[in-house]
N, C-alpha and C positions, 0 to 999 in steps of 0.2 A: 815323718821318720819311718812308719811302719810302711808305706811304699816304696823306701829303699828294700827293706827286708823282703820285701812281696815281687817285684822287677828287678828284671836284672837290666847293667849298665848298657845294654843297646835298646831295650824297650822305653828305658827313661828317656833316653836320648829323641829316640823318637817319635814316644808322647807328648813330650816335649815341645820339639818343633811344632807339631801338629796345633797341639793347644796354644802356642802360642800363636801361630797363625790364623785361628779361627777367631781367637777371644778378640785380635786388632781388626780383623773384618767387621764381627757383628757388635761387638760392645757396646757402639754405640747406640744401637738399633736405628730402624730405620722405617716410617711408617709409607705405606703405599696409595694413603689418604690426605691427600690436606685440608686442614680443618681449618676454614676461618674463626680464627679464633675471636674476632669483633664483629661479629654480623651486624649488618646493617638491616634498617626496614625496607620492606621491600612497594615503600613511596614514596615520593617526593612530599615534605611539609610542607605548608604553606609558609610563607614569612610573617604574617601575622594573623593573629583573631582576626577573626571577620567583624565582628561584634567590640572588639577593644577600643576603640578612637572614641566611641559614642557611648562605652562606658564609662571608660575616665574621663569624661565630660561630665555627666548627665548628675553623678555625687557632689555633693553640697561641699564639700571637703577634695581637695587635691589628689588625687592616688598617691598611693605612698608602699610599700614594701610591707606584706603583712607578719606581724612578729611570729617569732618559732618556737614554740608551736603557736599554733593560730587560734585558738582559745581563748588565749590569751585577750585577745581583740575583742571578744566580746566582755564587758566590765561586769562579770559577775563571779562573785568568789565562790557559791556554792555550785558552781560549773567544772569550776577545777578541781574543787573537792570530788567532783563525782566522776570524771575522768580520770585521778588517779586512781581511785577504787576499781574503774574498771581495765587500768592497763594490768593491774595486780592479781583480780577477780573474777575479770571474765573468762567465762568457758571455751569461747573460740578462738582466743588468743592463746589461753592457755596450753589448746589441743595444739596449736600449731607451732608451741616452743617444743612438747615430744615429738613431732613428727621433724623436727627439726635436730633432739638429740638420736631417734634412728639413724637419719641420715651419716651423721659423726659415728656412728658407730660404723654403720656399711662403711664408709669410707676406711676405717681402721684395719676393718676386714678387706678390704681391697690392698691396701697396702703392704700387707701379710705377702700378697703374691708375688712382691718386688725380691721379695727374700727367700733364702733355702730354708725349706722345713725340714728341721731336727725331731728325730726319734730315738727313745733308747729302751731299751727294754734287758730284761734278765730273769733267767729262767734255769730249774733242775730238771733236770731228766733222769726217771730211773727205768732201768731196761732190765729184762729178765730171759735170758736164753737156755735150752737145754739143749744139750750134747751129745751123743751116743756112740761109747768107745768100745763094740765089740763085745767081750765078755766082761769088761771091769764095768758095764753099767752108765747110765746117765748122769750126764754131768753136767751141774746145774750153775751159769755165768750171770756173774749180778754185775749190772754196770753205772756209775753214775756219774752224769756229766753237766758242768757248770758252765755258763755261759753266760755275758755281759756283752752289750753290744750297743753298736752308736750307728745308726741309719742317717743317709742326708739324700735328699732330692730336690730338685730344683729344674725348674723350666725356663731355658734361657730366653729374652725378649729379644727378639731377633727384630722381628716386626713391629715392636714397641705395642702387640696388643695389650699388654699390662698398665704401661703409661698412658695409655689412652681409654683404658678402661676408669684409671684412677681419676684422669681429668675431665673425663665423662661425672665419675661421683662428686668431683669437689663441684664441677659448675649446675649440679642438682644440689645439693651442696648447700650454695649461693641462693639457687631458686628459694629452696626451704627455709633461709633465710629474709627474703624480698617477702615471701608470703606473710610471715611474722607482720613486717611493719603493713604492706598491706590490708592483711587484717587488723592490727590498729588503728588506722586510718579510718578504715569503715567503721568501727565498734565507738570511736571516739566522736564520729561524725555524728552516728546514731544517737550515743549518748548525749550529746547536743541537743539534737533537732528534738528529741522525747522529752529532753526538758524544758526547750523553749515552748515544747504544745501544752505541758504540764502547766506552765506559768500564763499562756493565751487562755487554758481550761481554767484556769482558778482565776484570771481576773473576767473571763465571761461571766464564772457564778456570780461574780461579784456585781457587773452590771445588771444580770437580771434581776438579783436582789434589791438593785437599787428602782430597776426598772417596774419589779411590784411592787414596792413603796410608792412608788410615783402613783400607778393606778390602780391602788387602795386609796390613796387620797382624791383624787379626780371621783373615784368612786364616793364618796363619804359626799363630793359638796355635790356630786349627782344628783344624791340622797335625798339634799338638805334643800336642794333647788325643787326638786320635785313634792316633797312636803309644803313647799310653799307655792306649790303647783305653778311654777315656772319651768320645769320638766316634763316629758311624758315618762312613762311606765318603760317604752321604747329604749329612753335614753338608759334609765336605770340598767334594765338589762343587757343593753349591748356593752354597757363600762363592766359591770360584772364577768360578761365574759370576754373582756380585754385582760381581767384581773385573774379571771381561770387561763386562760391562754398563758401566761407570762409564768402563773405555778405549772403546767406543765412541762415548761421546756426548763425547769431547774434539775427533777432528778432525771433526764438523759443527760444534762453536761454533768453533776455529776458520778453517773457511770462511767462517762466517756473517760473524765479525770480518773477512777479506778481504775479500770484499764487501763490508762498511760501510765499510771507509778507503778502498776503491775509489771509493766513492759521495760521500765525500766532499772526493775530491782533483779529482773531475768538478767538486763546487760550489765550490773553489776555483781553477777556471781549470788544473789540475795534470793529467800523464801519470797513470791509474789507479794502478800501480806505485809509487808517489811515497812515501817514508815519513813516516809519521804518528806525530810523537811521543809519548811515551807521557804520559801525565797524570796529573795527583793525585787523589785520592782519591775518590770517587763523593760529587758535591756533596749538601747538604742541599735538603730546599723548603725558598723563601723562604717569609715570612709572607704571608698574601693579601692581595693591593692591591687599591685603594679601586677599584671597578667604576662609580663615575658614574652615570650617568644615561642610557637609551640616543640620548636628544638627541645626545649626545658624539660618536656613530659620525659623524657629518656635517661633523663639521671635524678626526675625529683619523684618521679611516680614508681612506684616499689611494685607495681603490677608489671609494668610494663617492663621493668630489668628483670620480674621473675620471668618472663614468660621469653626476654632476651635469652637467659642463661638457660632454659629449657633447650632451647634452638640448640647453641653451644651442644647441652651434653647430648642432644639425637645425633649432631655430625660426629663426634666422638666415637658412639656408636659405631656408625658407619666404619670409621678404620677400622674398631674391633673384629666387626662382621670382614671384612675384607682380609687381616689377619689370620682369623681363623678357615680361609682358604689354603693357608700356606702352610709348605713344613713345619713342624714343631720341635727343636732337641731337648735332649732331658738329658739331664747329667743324675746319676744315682753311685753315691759310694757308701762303704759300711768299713765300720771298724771295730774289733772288739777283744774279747779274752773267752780260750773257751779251756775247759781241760778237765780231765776224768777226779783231778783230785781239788780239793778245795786251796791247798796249801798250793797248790803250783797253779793257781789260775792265773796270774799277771804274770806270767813268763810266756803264755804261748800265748802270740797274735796272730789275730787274722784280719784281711784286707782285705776287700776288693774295691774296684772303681770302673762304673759302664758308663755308655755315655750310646743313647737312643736316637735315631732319628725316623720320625714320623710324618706321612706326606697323605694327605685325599688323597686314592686313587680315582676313583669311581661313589659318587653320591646321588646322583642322577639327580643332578643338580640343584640338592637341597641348601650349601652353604652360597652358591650364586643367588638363589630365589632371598636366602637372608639379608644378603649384601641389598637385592633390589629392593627389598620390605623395608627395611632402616632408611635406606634412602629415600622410601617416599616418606614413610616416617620423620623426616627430617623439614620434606616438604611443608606434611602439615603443619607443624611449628613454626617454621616462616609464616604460612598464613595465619596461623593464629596470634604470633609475634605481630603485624600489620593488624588485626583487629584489634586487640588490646590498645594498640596505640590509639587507631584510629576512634575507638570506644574512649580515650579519656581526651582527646580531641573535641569530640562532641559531648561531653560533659561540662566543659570549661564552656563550649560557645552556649550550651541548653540553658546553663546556671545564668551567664551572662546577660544572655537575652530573655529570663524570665522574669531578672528581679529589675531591670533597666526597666521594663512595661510594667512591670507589677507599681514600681516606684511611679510610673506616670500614672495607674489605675490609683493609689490609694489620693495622688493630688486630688485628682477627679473626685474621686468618694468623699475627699472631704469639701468638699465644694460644695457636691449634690445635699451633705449633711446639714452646711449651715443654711442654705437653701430651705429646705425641710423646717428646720430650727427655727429662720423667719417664717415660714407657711403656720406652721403650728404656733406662731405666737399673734400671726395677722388672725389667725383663725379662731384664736380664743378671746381676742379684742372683737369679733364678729359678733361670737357666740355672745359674752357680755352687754354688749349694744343694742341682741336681738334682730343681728341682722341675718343671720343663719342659723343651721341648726345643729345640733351638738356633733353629728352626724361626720360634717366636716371635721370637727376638733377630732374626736376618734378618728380618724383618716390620715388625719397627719401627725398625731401621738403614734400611731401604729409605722409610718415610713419613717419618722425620728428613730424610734427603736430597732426597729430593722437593721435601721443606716450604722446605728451606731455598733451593735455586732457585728456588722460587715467590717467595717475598718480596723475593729481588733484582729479578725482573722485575715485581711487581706497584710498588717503589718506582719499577723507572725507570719505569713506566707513568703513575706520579702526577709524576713530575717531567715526562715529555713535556705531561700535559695543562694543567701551568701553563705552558710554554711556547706553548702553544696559545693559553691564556687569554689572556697576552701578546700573541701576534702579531693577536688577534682585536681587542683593546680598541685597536688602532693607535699612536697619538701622536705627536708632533712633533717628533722628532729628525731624520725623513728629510726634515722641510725645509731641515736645513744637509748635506744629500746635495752633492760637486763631481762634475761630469766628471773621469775617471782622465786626467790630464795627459798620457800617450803618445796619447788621443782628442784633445785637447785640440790637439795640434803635427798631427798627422796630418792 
């Protein structure tokens, strides 16, 4: 209404036409970039594992689809207990639910620029002038003037650098989001693999301990043979230091075990020191799940969509950068009430309404050189889009083909073990008989013992690499991930 009062009827008219002609040109806006907005890799996939045929062979069990989350698969209930403490707890998760509410927040701040900012302001003014009449003296003018007033501006998106700025932040956005499950993938895998070394660490202590019992007693009838001098001195002492050997290597496993609960009260958010309950009994492997298609990695691996949608917001960029080559208009209007008395301020208006337009002349080709920078900027995300893949490509075949051989090495190991097993009991009927000397029997008490710590650790090794497998093949559970509720109020 106050720019009928401010225009008169031929300027409306033809601000009029004007604005209505420019608003049906650019309104739509129009960007000078096309943005694919689904990038693809920049490889061909193979169409299968290379290692897959000979893995879902080689399992004693059928392959079959591994449950969601995959945890699950392994049958131990304080596994899960300790997984969800740390999707709650842990610190590297945690960081990257804030770096994820920044992101929401920039985004909001982007959005801002879709719309006209509003200003108002109000203010007194008091003025003081003197005067000089001649012979009647100076004359002293007091003045005071009240004023309220409504400012708007606004930049119209002609080029759509705004909406391309915004979808630039929503598909970082996304990325900030991919990260999140990402990093619980890792954090949950880790928490895994720390506790299956936890539970190989504590039933090693347990075999050595059994393993000195054994030769503490081989020691006693050492002893007991040699007092009735059917031993030498020889034998005595070499069983003794079979009996010292076997105490030494109990307190490094367990340090090693301190360390490991250490390491994993760090990934559940815990003081080092924190006690680690103890657990049941050193899980089974699962049967081998069904490995897909490596297509798969593109919607189940949360690295690989973050580092898609990275790609997405660099080309976004680029229109921006291209955008801001171009004219800019700015539309600026003001409204308000001003006047010398307090009682008649809402009677007298004022209006205005500009409308700018701004164009590079000369930059010496600083916003071109931008446009080129973003774009190769865009490049590198494409490549690093392709490594990412290509890095969880070769995680699925590593895991596949470690635990496939590891699974034929521990057959082997137990073979060589029961082998052993028969040597050291041919060997002790020897010794008995007097047909050898003890010499032998320590010989193959010592490969027995060996053998047998080997196969503890050669299983948790095959169990770490299907967890590997696991955390490499991704899947869908970390999209029902929440913010830990204490982020949440905070």
């Amino acid at each position: 209404m106050f720019f009928s009062k401010l225009l008169s009827r031929q300027s409306q008219m033809n601000a009029t036409a004007v604005l209505f002609a420019f608003f049906a040109l650019v309104l739509p806006g129009c960007s000078l970039h096309d943005v694919n907005e689904s990038p693809d890799l920049p490889l061909a996939l193979p169409s299968q594992y290379g290692a897959a045929p000979d893995a879902n062979k080689s399992g004693a069990s059928p392959a079959r689809a591994a449950p969601s989350p995959w945890w699950r698969d392994i049958k131990d209930d304080r596994l899960q207990d300790l997984i969800k403490i740390a999707l709650e707890k842990n610190y590297d998760i945690r960081k990257a639910w804030t770096r994820l509410e920044q992101s929401e927040h920039l985004l909001t701040q982007t959005n801002a620029a879709l719309f006209p900012e509003v200003s108002g302001s109000a203010d007194i003014t008091r003025s003081r002038s003197v005067s000089q009449f001649g012979g009647f003296g100076d004359q002293v003018f007091l003045n005071t003037q009240y004023r309220v007033n409504l400012s708007t501006t606004y930049e119209l998106d002609i080029w759509a650098r705004a909406l391309n700025t915004r979808s630039g932040n929503i598909a970082s956005l996304d990325a900030n989001r991919f990260d999140i499950e990402a990093t619980a993938l890792t954090i949950c895998g880790q928490v895994a693999e720390t506790w299956i070394r936890i539970l190989e660490q504590r039933s090693q202590i347990d075999l050595l301990e059994r393993q000195l019992q054994t030769n503490k007693t081989f020691s006693l009838l050492i002893e007991m043979r040699f007092n009735q001098g059917q031993n030498t001195a020889l034998d005595v002492l070499q069983q003794r230091q079979q009996v010292a050997s076997s105490k030494t290597q109990i307190p490094l496993a367990k340090a090693r075990l301190g360390v490991l609960e250490h390491q994993l009260n760090i990934l559940l958010g815990r003081a080092p020191a924190t006690t680690v309950p103890r657990g049941a009994r050193f899980p089974d492997v699962p049967p081998w799940p069904v490995l897909g298609v490596p297509g798969d990695i593109l919607s189940q691996r949360p690295d690989v969509k973050a580092a898609q949608q990275r790609l997405l917001a660099a080309d976004y960029q680029v229109a921006v950068k291209v955008a801001e080559r171009l004219p800019a208009l700015r539309l600026n209007a003001s409204a308000g009430y001003q006047s010398f008395e307090l009682s008649t301020l809402f009677s007298n208006m004022v209006a205005n309404a500009a409308a700018g337009l701004t164009a590079p002349l000369f930059d010496a080709g600083r916003r071109a050189a931008a446009v080129d920078q973003q774009a190769a900027v865009t490049k590198e995300r494409l490549q690093d889009f392709g490594k990412v893949a290509l890095t969880a490509l070769k995680e699925v075949e590593d895991a596949v083909v470690q635990e496939r051989f590891q699974e034929r090495h521990i057959v082997e190991l137990k073979e060589q073990l029961a082998l052993a097993q028969q040597a050291l009991e041919e060997a002790k009927n020897r010794y008995r008989s007097g047909l050898s000397e003890y010499l032998q029997v320590l010989t193959s008490l010592q490969a027995v013992q060996r053998l047998e710590q080997t196969v503890f650790s050669a299983s948790r090794d095959r169990l770490l690499f299907r967890i590997q497998l696991y955390r490499a093949l991704g899947g869908s559970w970390t999209k029902t991930l929440e913010v830990p509720e204490d982020l949440k109020n905070s």
